[in-house]
C-alpha positions as a Markdown table, in Angstrom:
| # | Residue | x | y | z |
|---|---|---|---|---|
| 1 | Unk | 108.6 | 105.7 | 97.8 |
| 2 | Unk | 111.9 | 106.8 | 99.1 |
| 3 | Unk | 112.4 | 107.2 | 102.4 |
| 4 | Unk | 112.2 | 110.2 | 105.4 |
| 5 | Unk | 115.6 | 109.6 | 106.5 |
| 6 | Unk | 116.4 | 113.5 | 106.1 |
| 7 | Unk | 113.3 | 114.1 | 108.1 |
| 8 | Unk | 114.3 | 115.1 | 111.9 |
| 9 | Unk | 112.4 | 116.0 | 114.8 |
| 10 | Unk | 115.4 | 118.1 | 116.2 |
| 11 | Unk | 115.5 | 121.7 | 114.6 |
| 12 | Unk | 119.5 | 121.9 | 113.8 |
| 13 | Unk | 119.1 | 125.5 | 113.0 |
| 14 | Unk | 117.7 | 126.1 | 116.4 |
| 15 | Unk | 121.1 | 125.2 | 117.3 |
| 16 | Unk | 123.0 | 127.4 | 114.3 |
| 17 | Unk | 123.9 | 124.3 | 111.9 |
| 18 | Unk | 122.6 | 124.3 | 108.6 |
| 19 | Unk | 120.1 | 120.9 | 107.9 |
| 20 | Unk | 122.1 | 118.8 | 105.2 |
| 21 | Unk | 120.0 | 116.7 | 103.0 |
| 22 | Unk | 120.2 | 112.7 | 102.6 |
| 23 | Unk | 122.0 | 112.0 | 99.4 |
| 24 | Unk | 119.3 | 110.5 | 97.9 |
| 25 | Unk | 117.3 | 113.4 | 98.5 |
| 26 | Unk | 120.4 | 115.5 | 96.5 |
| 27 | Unk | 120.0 | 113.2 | 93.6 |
| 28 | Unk | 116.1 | 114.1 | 93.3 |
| 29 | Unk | 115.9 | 117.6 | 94.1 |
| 30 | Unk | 119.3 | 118.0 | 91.6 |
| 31 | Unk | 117.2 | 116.5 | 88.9 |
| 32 | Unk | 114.3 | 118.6 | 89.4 |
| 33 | Unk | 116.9 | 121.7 | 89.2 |
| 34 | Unk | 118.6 | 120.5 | 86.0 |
| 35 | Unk | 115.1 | 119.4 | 84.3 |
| 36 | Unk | 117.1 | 117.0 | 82.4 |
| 37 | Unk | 121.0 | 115.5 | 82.8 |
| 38 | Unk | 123.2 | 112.9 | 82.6 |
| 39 | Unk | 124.9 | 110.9 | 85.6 |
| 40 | Unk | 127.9 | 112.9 | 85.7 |
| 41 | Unk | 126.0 | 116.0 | 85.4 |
| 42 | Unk | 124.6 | 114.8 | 88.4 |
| 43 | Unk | 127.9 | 114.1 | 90.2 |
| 44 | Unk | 128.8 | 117.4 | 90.0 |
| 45 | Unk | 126.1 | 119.2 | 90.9 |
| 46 | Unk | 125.6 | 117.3 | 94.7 |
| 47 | Unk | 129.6 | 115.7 | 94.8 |
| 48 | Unk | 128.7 | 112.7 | 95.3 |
| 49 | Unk | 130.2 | 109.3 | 94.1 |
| 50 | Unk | 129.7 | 108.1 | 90.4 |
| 51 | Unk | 128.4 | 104.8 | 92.0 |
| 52 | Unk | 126.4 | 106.0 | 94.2 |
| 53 | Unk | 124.5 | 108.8 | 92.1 |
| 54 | Unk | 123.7 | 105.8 | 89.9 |
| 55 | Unk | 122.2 | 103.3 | 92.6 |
| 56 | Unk | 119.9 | 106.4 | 93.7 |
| 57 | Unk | 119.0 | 106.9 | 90.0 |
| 58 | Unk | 118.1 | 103.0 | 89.4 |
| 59 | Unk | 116.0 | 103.3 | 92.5 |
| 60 | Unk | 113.8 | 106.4 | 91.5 |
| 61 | Unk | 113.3 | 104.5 | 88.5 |
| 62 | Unk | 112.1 | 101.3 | 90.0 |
| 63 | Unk | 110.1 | 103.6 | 91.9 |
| 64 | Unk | 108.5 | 105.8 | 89.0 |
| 65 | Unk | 110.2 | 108.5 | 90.2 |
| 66 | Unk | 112.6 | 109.1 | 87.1 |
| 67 | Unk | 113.6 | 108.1 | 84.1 |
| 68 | Unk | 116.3 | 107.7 | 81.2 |
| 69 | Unk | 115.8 | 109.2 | 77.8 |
| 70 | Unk | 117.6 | 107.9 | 75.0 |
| 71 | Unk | 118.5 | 109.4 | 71.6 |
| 72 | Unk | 120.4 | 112.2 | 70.3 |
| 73 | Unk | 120.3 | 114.2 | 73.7 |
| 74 | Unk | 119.9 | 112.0 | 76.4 |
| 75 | Unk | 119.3 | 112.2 | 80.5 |
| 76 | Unk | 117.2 | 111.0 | 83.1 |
| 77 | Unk | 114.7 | 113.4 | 83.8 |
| 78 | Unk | 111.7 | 113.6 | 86.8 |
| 79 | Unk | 108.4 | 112.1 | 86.0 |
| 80 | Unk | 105.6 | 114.0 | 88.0 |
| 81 | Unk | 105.4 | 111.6 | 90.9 |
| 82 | Unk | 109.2 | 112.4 | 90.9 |
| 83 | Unk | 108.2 | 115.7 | 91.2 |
| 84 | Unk | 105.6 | 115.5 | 93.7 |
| 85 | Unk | 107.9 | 113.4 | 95.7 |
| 86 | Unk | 110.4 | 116.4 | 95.3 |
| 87 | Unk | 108.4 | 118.9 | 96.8 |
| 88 | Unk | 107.1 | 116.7 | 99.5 |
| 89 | Unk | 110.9 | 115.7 | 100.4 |
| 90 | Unk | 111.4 | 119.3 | 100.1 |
| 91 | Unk | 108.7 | 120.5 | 102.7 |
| 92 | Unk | 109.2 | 118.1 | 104.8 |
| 93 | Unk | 113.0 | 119.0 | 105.5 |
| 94 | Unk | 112.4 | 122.4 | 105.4 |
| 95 | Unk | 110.2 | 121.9 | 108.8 |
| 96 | Unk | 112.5 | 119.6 | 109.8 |
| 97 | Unk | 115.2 | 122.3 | 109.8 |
| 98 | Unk | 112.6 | 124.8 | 110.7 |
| 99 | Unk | 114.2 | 126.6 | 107.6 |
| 100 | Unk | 110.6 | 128.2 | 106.3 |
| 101 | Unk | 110.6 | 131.7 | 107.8 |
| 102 | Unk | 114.6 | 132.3 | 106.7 |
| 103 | Unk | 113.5 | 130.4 | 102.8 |
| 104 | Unk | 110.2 | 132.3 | 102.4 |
| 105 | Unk | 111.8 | 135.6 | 103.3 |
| 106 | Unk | 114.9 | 134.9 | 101.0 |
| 107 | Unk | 112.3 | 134.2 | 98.3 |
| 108 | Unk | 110.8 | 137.4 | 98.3 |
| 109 | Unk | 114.1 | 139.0 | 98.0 |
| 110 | Unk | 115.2 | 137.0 | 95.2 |
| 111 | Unk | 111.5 | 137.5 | 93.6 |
| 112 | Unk | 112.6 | 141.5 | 94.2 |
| 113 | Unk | 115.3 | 141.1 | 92.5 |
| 114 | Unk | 114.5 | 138.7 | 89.4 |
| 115 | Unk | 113.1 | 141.6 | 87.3 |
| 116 | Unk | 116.2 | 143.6 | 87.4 |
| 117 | Unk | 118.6 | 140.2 | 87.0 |
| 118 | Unk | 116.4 | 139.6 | 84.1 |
| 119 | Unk | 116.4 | 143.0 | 82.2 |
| 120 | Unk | 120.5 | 143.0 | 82.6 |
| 121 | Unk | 120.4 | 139.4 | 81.0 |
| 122 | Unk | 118.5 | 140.8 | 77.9 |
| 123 | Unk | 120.5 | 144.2 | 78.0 |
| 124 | Unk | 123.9 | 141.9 | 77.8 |
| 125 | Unk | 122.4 | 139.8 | 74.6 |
| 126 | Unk | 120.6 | 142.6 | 73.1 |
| 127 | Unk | 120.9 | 146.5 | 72.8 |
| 128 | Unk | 117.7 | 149.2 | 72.1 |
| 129 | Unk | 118.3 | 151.9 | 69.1 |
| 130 | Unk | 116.3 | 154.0 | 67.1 |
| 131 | Unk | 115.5 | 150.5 | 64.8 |
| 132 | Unk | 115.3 | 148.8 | 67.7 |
| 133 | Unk | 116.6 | 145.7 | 69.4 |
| 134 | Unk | 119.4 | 144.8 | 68.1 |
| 135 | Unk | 121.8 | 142.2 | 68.8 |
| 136 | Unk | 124.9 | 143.1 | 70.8 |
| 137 | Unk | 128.1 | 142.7 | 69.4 |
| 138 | Unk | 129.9 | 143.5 | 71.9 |
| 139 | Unk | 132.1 | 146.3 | 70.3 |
| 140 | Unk | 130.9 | 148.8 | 72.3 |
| 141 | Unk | 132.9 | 148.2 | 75.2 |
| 142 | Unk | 131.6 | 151.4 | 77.6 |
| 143 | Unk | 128.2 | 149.8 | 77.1 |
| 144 | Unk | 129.5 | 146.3 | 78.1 |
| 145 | Unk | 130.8 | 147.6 | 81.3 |
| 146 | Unk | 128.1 | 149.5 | 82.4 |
| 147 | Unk | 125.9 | 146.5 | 82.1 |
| 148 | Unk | 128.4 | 144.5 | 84.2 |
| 149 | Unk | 128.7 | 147.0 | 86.6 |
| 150 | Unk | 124.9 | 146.6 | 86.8 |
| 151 | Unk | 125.2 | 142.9 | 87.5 |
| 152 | Unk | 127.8 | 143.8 | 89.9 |
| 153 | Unk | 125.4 | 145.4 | 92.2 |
| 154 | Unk | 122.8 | 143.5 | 92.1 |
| 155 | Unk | 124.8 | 140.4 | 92.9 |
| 156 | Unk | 125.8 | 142.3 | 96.0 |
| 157 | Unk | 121.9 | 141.4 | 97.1 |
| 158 | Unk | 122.5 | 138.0 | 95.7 |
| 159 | Unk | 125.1 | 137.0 | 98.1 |
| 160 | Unk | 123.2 | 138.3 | 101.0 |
| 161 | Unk | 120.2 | 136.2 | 100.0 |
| 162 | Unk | 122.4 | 133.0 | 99.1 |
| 163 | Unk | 124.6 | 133.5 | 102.5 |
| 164 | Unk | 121.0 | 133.2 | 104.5 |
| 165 | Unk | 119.7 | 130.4 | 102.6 |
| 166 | Unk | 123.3 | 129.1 | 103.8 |
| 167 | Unk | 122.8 | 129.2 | 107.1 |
| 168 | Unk | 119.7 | 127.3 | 107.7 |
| 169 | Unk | 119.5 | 124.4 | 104.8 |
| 170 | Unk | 123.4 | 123.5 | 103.6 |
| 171 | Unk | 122.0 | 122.6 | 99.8 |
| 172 | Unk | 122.0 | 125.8 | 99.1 |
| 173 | Unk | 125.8 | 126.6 | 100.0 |
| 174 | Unk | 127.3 | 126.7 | 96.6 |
| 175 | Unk | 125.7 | 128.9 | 95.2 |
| 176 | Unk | 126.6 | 132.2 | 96.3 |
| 177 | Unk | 130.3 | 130.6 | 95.1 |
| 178 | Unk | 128.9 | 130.0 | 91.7 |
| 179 | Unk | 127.4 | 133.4 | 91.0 |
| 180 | Unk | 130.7 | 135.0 | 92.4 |
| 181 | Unk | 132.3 | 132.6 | 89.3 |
| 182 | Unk | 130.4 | 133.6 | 86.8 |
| 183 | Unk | 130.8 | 137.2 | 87.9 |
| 184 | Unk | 134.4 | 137.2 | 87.7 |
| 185 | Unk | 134.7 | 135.1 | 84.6 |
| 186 | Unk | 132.7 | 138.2 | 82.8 |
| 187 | Unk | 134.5 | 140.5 | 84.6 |
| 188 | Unk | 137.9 | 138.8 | 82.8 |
| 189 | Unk | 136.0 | 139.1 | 79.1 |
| 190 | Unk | 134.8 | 135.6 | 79.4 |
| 191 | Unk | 131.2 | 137.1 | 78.0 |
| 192 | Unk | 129.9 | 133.6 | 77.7 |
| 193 | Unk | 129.9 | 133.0 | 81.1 |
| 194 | Unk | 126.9 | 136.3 | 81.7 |
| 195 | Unk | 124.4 | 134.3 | 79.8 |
| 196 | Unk | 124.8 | 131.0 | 77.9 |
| 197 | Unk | 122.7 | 128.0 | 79.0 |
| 198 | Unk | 125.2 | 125.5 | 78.4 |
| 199 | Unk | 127.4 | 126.3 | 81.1 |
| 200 | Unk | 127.7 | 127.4 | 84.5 |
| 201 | Unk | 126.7 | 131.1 | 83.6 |
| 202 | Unk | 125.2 | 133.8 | 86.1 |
| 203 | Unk | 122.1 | 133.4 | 84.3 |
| 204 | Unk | 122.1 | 129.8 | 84.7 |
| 205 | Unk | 122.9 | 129.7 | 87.9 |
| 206 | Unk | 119.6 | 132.5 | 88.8 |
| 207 | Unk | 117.5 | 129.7 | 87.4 |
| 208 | Unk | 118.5 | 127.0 | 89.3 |
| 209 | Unk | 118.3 | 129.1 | 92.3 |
| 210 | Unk | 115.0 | 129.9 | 91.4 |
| 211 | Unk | 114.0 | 126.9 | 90.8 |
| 212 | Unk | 115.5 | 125.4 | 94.1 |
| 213 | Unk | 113.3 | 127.8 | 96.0 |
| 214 | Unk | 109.9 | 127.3 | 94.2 |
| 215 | Unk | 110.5 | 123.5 | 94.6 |
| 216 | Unk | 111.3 | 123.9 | 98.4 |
| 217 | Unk | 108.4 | 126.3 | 99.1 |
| 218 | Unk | 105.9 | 124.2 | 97.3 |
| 219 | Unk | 104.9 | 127.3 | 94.5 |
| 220 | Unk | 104.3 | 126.8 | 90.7 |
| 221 | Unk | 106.9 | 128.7 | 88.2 |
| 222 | Unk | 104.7 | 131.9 | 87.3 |
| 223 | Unk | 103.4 | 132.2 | 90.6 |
| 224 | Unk | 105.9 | 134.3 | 91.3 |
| 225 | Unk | 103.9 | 137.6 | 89.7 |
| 226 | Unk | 100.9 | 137.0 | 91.6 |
């Protein structure tokens, strides 16, 4: 199994530094958040070196922990002991930092929030009438605002959960800069960048967050109702 390197006895947020993971640790928990990927996919998720991303990769695999998928779409995805072996990396830096009062707490915010990010998702791809749903075209360009103004707020509670996250564990950093991205690129008529799964999106980013933070706190997608 890989190691605990990332594992400390000293709680560096006890002294106001954020805990930053072991690269190896990066390469496993940034599969788990990209479900499936490619090297360079990889690379640019935790900025780390080509060469090294891919001696971490050949390790989880000699380990179980991952594999490669070849065909017309391929990646190297998690198997489930590289999942398990996520989520115990995960909790065990997460004491390490003593991190779990500031995560948990974030986490309920964000599990707040994820109805409302949700419903302005759907509202930007589709609209209600009298016939019903109906695809948005976009035309309307009052309605288009107002659902970006929408965004706008709630990614005012966004940051403030990110920044937090931010401060105890440092893998979580980026992400209040990508969501301010994504925001803006809308905000220029980049409507792509609101929802498309393709790309660095809002909506896209929300997952990964979400799934960061399930993966940390050792909770099941769907859980999050209960």
């Amino acid at each position: 199994m890989v190691d605990d390197r990332s594992v400390s006895a000293t709680c560096l947020y006890c002294a106001g530094v954020p805990f930053a993971s072991e690269p190896d640790f990066l390469v496993l928990h940034a599969l788990r958040i990209k479900g499936f990927a490619e090297p360079q996919v990889i690379e640019a998720s935790t900025q780390l070196d080509g060469d090294e991303v891919a001696k971490f990769l050949e390790v989880f695999e000699t380990e179980g922990l991952a594999t490669h998928r070849a065909g017309r779409v391929s990646g190297w995805v998690l198997t489930g002991d590289g999942r398990a072996e996520d989520e115990r990396r995960a909790a065990a830096e997460l004491d390490a930092a003593g991190a779990r009062d500031v995560v948990s707490d974030a986490y309920r915010r964000f599990v707040a929030l994820n109805p409302e990010v949700l419903q302005v998702c759907t509202d930007w791809q589709l609209r209600e009438g009298a016939e019903g749903a109906t695809v948005n075209d976009h035309r309307d360009h009052e309605y288009d605002r107002e659902v970006i103004a929408r965004l706008a707020a709630l990614d005012a509670a966004a940051q403030l959960l990110c920044a937090d996250l931010a401060t105890v564990l440092e893998r979580f950093d980026d992400y209040g800069p990508r969501f301010s991205t994504a925001l803006a690129r809308v905000q220029q008529g980049e409507k792509d960048w609101f929802t498309r799964p393709t790309i660095d999106s809002y909506h896209t980013v929300w997952f990964e967050l979400h799934e960061s933070m399930l993966a940390t706190l050792g909770i099941q997608r769907g859980e999050d109702t209960a």
